[in-house]
N, C-alpha and C positions, 0 to 999 in steps of 0.2 A: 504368810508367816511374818513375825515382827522381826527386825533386824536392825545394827547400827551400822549405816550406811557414809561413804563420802565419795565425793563428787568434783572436789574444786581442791588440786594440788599446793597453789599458794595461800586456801585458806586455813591450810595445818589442822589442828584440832578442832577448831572453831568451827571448821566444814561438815563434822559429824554427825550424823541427826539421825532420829527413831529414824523407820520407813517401812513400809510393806512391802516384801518381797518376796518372790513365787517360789514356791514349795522346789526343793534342788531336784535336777534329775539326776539319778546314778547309772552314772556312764558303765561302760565293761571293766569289770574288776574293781569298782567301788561300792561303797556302801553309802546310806545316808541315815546320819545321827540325829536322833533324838537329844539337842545339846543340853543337859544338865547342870556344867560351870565351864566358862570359859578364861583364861589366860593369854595374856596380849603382853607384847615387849612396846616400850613404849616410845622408840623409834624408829616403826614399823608404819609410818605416814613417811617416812622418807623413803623404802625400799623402794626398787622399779617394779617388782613385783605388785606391789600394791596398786596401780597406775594399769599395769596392762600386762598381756597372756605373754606364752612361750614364748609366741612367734611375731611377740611385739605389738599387739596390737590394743586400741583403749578398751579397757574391761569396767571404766567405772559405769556407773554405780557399784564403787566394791564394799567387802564388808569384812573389814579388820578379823586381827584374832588369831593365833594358829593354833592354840592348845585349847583339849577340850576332855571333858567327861560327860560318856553321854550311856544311852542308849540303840543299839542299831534298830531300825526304825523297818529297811527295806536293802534289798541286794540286790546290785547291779549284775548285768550278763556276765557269767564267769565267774561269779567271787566264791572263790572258798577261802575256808578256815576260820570264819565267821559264821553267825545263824542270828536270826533277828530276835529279840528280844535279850539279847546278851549284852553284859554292862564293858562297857569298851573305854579307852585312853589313851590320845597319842597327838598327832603333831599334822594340820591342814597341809596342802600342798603351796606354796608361797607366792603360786598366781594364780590362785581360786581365789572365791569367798571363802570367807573364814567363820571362826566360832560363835561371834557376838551375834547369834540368832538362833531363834529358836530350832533350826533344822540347818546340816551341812551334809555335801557330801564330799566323801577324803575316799583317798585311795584304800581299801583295806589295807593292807603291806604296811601303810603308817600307822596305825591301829593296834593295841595290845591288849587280852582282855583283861576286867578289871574284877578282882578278887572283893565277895561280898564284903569283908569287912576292912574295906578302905572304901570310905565315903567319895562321893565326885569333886567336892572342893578340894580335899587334899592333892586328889589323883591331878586334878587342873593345874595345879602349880608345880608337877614335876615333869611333862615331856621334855619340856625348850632344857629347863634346868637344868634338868637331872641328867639329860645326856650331853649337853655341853661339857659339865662339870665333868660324867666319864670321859668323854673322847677329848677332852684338851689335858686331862693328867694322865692318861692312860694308854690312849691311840696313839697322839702326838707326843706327851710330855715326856711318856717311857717313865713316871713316876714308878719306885720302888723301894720296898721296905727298907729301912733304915734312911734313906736318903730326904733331906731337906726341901719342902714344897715354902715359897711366898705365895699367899693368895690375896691378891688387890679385893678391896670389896669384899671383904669375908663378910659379913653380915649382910649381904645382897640377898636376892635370891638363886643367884648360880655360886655366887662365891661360899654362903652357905654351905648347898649341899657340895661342892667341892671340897672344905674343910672339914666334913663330915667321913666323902668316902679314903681321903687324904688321911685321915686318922686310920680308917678303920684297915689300912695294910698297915701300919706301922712307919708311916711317915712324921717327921717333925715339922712342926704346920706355925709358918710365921704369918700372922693375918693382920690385914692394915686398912683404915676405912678411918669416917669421922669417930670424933668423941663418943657421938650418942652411940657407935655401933661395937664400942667396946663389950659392955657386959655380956651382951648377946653372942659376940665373936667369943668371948672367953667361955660362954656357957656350952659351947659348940667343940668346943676344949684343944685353940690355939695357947701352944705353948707361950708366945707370945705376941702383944698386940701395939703396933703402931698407927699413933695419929697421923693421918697426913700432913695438918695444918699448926701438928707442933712439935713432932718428934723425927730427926733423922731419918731417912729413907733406907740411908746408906749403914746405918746402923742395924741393917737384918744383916748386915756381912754375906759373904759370898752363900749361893744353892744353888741346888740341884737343878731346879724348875721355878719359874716363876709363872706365873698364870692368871693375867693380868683380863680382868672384866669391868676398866675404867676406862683406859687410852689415855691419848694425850702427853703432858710433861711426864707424868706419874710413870707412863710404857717407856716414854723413851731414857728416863732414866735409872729404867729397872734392867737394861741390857747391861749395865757394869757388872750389875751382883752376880749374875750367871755363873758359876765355873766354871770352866774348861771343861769340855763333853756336856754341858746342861744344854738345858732349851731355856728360850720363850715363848709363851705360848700365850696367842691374845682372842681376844673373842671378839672383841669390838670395834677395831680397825687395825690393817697392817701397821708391823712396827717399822719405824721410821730409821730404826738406828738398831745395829746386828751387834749380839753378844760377837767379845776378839775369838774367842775360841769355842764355841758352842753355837745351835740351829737357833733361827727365830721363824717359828710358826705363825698363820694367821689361817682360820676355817673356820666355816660356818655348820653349823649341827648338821648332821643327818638322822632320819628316823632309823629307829632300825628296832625292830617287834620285840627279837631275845633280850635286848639291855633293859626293855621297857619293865618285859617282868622281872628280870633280875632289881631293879628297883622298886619296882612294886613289893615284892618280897621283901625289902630290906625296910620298906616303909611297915608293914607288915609283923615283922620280930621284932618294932622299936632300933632298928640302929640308923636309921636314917628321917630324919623329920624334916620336910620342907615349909622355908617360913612364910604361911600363910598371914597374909595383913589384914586389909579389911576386904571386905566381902558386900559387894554391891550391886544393886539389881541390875537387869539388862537398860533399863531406862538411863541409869546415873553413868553408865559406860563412857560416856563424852567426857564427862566431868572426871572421872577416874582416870582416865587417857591424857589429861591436861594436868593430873595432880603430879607434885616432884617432891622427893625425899618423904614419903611412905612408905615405915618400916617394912619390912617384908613383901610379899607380890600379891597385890592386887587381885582379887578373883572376882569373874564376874558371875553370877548366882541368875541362870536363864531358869530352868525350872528347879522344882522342891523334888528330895530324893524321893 
């Protein structure tokens, strides 16, 4: 089978290349996908996972990627709750191969299936997303109606659907990114929208939650705005500096099958839309992996629906 493949850790992206590579086996309790569009975070050549297994050991030639829309293909010893030829969506194991090929095998358990009328590119850009964005305002953040969300990156692809599901209890949604990501954050319907690079930070005044999918100065000085009893909540590295009287969270997603369809569903009735960008074959994947500040997330398009 075709797949993008890396081999060499200090070559970064540059290391990335087509390659042939052997049809997966599905181990007990997995399945393996027929991958239709795949979803990559794009720095995911830094993780250890990437580099080598569980138990530490070198796994490359690896093959990027964790989100996918596909088809199940064939079932491993034991899998139930799946059946092969069923259109599926969800989130690779993070030291396996991944989605950028034509066939993966993932644990079923990460897997959710995928309702005829939500296409595979949509479905691609919502596992990582879509449940970051629930389990850092929801699981961790304890967001709740009436109460005040900041979302870093609102025009992202997690900060998106974050301001989306953020609206949809009844939260007040302050979203902050560059210039170009205003429209789009306000069309997503933040009540209001801060530049980084021109407007007060400190001018969203105290909330609830903040929910930071940038890092850096930006995290560490989003721990003031917090009030008393809030969190922060970061997705993209520990924060460095703790709200005086409120949690400061850091976690990494977990799969998990029932949130997959509860979002699926929501993509489904129109209240949740995830911002699909541009959409690029399995070949341009290297190139796509090296590009920065492309609006929305990237999908990569392995087969035609």
């Amino acid at each position: 089978m075709q797949a993008i493949t890396v081999r060499d850790r200090s070559a970064g992206v540059g290391g990335l290349s087509p390659a042939e590579m052997p049809y997966p086996h599905a181990a007990e309790n997995d399945v393996v996908v027929r991958v239709h569009a795949a979803g990559f975070t794009p720095g995911e050549l830094d993780w250890p996972g990437t580099w080598s297994d569980r138990a530490g050991r070198d796994r490359t030639p690896s093959v990027p990627g964790h989100e996918l829309s596909g088809v199940v293909t064939e079932l491993g010893y034991g899998t139930t709750g799946l059946t092969v030829g069923q259109r599926v969506f969800g989130i690779c194991d993070w030291t396996r191969d991944g989605s950028l090929a034509e066939y993966t095998a993932v644990e079923a358990r990460n897997l959710a299936p995928l309702p005829a009328d939500v296409d595979h590119t949509t479905a691609a850009a919502l596992p990582i997303s879509g449940l970051t964005a629930w389990q850092g305002l929801f699981d961790h953040g304890r967001l709740a109606t009436g109460q005040t969300v900041l979302v870093h990156g609102a025009a992202g692809g997690v900060g998106s659907i974050a301001v989306q599901l953020a609206r949809e209890v009844g939260a007040r949604v302050i979203g902050t990114g560059r210039a170009t990501g205003r429209d789009r954050a306000l069309g997503l319907g933040v009540d209001v929208f801060l530049d980084l690079e021109a407007d007060r930070l400190e001018d969203a005044g105290e909330v609830d939650v903040v929910f930071d999918a940038i890092g850096g100065e930006v995290l560490d000085r989003s721990a003031a705005l917090v009030r008393p009893g809030g969190t922060l909540v970061a997705v993209s590295m520990p924060p460095t500096v703790q709200p005086k009287d409120g949690r400061a969270v850091f976690f990494v997603v977990e799969p998990e099958r029932a949130r997959l369809v509860e979002l699926a569903q929501r993509v489904r009735d129109g209240r949740l839309k995830p911002m699909v960008g541009a959409v690029r074959p399995l070949a341009e994947a290297p190139d796509a992996l090296a590009a920065r500040g492309v609006p929305g997330k990237t999908i990569i398009r392995v087969a035609g629906d």
